[in-house]
Structures are given as C-alpha cells and as structure tokens.
N, C-alpha and C positions, 0 to 999 in steps of 0.2 A: 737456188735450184735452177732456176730460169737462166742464170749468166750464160750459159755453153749453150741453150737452146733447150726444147723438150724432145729434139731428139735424141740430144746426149743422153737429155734423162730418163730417156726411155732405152735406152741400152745400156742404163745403170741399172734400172727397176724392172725391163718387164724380161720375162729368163726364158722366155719361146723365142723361137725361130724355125725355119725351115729344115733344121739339122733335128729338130726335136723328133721322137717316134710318130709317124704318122701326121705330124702337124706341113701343111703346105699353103703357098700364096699369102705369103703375111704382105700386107699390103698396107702403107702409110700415104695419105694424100699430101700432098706438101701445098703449105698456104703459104704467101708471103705477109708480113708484119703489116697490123692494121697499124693508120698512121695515127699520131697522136691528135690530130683534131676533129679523126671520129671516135676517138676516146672521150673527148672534152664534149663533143657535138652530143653523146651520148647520156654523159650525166647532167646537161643542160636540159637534153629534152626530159628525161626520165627522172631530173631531180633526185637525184640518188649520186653518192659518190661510192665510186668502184673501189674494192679494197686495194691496196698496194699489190698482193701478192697476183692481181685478176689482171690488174692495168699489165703488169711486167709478163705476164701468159700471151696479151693481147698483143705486146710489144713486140713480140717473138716469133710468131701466129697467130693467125687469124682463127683462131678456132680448131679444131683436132679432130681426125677420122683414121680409125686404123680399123681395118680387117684381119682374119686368119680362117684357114681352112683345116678341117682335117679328111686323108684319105684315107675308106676302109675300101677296104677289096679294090674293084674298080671305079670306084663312085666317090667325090668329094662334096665335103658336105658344109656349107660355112658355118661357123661357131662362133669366133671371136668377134665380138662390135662394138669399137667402143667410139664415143664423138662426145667431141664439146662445141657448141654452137659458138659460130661467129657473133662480132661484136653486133652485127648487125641485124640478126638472128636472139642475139639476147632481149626478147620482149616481155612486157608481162605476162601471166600468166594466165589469166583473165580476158586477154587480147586473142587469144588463140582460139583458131579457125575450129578447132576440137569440141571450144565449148561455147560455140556464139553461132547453135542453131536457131532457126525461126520461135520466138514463144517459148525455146525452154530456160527454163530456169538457171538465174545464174549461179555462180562459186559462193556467193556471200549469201544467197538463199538456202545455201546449205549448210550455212556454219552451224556449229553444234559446240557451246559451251560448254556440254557435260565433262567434257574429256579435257580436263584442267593439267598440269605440270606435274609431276611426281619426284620422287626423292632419284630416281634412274635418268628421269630425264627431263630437257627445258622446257618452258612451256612450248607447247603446239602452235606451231603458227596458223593465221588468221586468213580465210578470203577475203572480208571486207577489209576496209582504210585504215586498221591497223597493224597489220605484216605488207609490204610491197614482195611480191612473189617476181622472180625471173629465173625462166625456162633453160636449164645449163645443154640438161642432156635428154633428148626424149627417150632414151633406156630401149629403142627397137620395138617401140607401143606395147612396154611392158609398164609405162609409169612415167614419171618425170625426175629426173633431180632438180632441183631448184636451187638458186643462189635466191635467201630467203632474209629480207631488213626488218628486223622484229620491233619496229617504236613509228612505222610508218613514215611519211614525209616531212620536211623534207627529211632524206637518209642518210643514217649515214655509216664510215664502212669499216665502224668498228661494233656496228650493229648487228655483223652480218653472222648469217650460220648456212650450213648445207644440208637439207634437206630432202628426204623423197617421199616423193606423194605415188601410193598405190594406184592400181587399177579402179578400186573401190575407194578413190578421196580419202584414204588414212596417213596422216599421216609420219615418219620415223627418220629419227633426227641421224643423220651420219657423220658428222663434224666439225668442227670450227672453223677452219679457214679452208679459202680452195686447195691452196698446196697440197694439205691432208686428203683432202679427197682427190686430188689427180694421182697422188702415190695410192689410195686406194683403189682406185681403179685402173691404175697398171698392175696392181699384185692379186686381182681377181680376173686377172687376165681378160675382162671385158664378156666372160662366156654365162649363157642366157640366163636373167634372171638372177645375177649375183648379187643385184642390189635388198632382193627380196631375201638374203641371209641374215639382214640387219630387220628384220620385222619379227612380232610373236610367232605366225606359223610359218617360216623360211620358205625355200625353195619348193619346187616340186619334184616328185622323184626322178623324173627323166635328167634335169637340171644336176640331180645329185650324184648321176651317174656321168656324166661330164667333168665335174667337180672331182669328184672319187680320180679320174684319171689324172687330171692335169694341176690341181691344184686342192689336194686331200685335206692339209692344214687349215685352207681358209672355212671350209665349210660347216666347221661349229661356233661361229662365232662369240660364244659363250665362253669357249676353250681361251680363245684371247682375250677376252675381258677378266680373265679370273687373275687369281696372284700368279709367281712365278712358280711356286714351288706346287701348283697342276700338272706340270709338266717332267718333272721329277720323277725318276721309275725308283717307288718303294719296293725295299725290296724284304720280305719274310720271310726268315731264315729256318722256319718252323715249316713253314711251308715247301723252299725253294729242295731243302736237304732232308725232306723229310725219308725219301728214299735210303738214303745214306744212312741214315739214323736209326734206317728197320734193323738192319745191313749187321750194321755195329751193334746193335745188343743180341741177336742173334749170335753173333758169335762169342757173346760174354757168356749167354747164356751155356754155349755147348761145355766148354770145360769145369761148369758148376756146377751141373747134376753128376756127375761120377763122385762127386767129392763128397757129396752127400747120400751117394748111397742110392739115389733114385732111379728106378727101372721106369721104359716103358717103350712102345713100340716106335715113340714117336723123337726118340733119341738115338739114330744109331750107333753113334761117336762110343755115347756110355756102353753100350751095349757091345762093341767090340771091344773095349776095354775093360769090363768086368771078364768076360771071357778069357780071357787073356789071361788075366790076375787069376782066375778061377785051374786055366788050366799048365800052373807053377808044379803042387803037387804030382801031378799026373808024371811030370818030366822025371821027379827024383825019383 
C-alpha cells in the first residue's frame, strides 16, 4: 500500500474532493519521510519494535493531516480531520501532558479488571506494565487511537493492535494492523466522531446527520460485520404483486357468477347479461 506513497493511497481510498456537492478546501499537509535512525533511535528509546507496516508509513511520511470543508449557504464549516502523529509525536500514553496533572491520579490507578475479553472481542488493553500504549491519533479531543503492545516490554510488533480509548477511558478494539486502520479511516472520511461508530452506543445524532450525507454505509457498523447475504434485497412475491393478484381474481371472478345464475347489485357484468338473455323473447 505504502509503495506509490499515502498519497497515491489516498486517491485510491478517499472518494471526496472539491468537485464533491458542497465539500470545499480539502487540504493535505505534506511531510517529508522521517529518516530511518529516528525510526531505530525510537524503538531504542521505547523498547518496542514498530510493526513493518508503521515503519514503511514513517518511511513515506512523517505523519498525516488532512482537512475538508463543507459550504452551506455562505458559511464554511470544517468537517473532515484526520492525522496520524509523527514518529516523534508517537509517545506513551501515560506520558501525555492530558493526564499528568498535579496529584491526579494516574492511567493505571484506574485500571478496572472487571471488564475481561469476550467471545466479540480481545482482551482490553491495560494502563499499567502490561499493554505499552502509544498515542496514533488524538481523534480532534474526541478520544485517542492508540497503536496498543498487548504482553508489555520489551515489545514486540506482532504484539500489536489498534485501539480507541473514549472520552470516558473505555476502551474498543478497531483492528489488527495499522494498514487497516489508515484504509479505515480514509473511508470514514475523517468526519466527527467516526471512531465512536465502532463502540456500544455510537455516534451522536449531529455526527449522524453528517454521516447520513457523505457516508451513509459506514454508519451501521453492525451492517458490515454481519454476513454477505444482509445486504441482499429479499424480495416477496406475496407481498411485491400482491396488487396484481387482487387485479386477477377479480376478473376470474366476473365471468363465473352469470354462469351460475347469481344476481346481485354488486355484479354488474352478470346483470347486463341476464338482461340481455332475458330480453331474446321479447325480440321474437
């Protein structure tokens, strides 16, 4: 994916642009390729080793910021945000200026064993020394994504998963290697709160109505976890032609009561045709 750059890949994967209804100033920051012995310099310090597919991102760029806008009426309103921290920028998580006030309490005074691994998902990662957390994407201080080493130190980077930690420390696994998660979040177009679609209660309604416009598919993410054949338009034929079907015995109906001789007000077919029949003699 990385060979042609993440810009190619981004004009493979993300389908906005400036020609799109309403969308304006998409805006890509351009980094140049960190160099490989702050890649090395980095899992030195951090004792961790970067997975392949993170080194080859870094290789490339230094990290990723893109914007986009949208205009209604005369007013533009920015929407799209998406970024992945520089190599330099990838710290712990634990480290961060967010949660290292005076006297409060740290990440690991808050761990909470209750909430063990289930048959849906891996286990949860850890704030104390046994998950190494780092900071991918700060989500627009909607949360964090995390590049997450689940067996602790030293790391290593087939250990690794992607993770997001909510507003409220929950937190919900997004997938396996980064690869997956940079094509995920070019096909959620970066807009507010999309990572909050992969948690128990999603998005918020404002969030939905953004989604609704630009990217309607993504926001059941249920819809795409399920089989292929959810998506399949069943179709019942009992239902689809049921009109049709009044339609037709209606008309079987009209030519069988004269034959039988049955009057009534609510036949008038028979009722012109007895008459009819009735008025032979009359002629001779």
């Amino acid at each position: 994916m990385w060979e042609s750059g993440p810009s190619a890949a981004l004009q493979t994967l993300f389908p906005l642009s400036e020609s799109s209804p309403g969308v304006t100033e998409v805006t890509i920051v351009e980094k140049a390729p960190a160099e490989r012995h702050m890649i090395s310099s980095w899992e030195q310090k951090n004792n961790c080793v970067l997975p392949e597919d993170v080194k080859n991102f870094y290789l490339m760029t230094n990290g990723f910021h893109m914007t986009w806008s949208v205009k209604l009426d005369e007013h533009t309103i920015p929407l799209g945000n998406m970024a992945i921290n520089s190599i330099t920028k990838l710290t712990q998580l634990n480290q961060s200026s967010m949660y290292s006030l005076p006297n409060a309490p740290t990440l690991a005074d808050l761990e909470d064993d209750a909430e063990e691994a289930n048959e849906d998902q891996p286990e949860k990662p850890h704030f104390d020394s046994r998950s190494v957390l780092f900071e991918l994407d700060p989500c627009n201080g909607n949360g964090k994504v995390c590049l997450v080493y689940k067996k602790g130190k030293p790391a290593l980077a087939k250990d690794t998963e992607i993770w997001f930690l909510d507003r409220a420390l929950y937190w919900h696994f997004l997938t396996d290697t980064f690869t997956a998660y940079y094509r995920l979040l070019l096909t959620h177009l970066g807009l507010p709160q999309w990572q909050y679609a992969f948690t128990n209660y999603g998005i918020s309604p404002q969030a939905k109505q953004w989604f609704n416009m630009y990217k309607p598919i993504t926001y059941n993410t249920n819809l795409l976890t399920e089989e292929t054949d959810s998506f399949v338009n069943k179709l019942d034929p009992s239902k689809v032609f049921k009109s049709k079907n009044k339609t037709s015995v209606s008309k079987k109906k009209g030519p069988v009561q004269p034959a039988g001789g049955q009057k009534g007000p609510s036949a008038p077919p028979s009722a012109s045709k007895s008459s009819s029949g009735s008025g032979n003699p009359v002629r001779k």
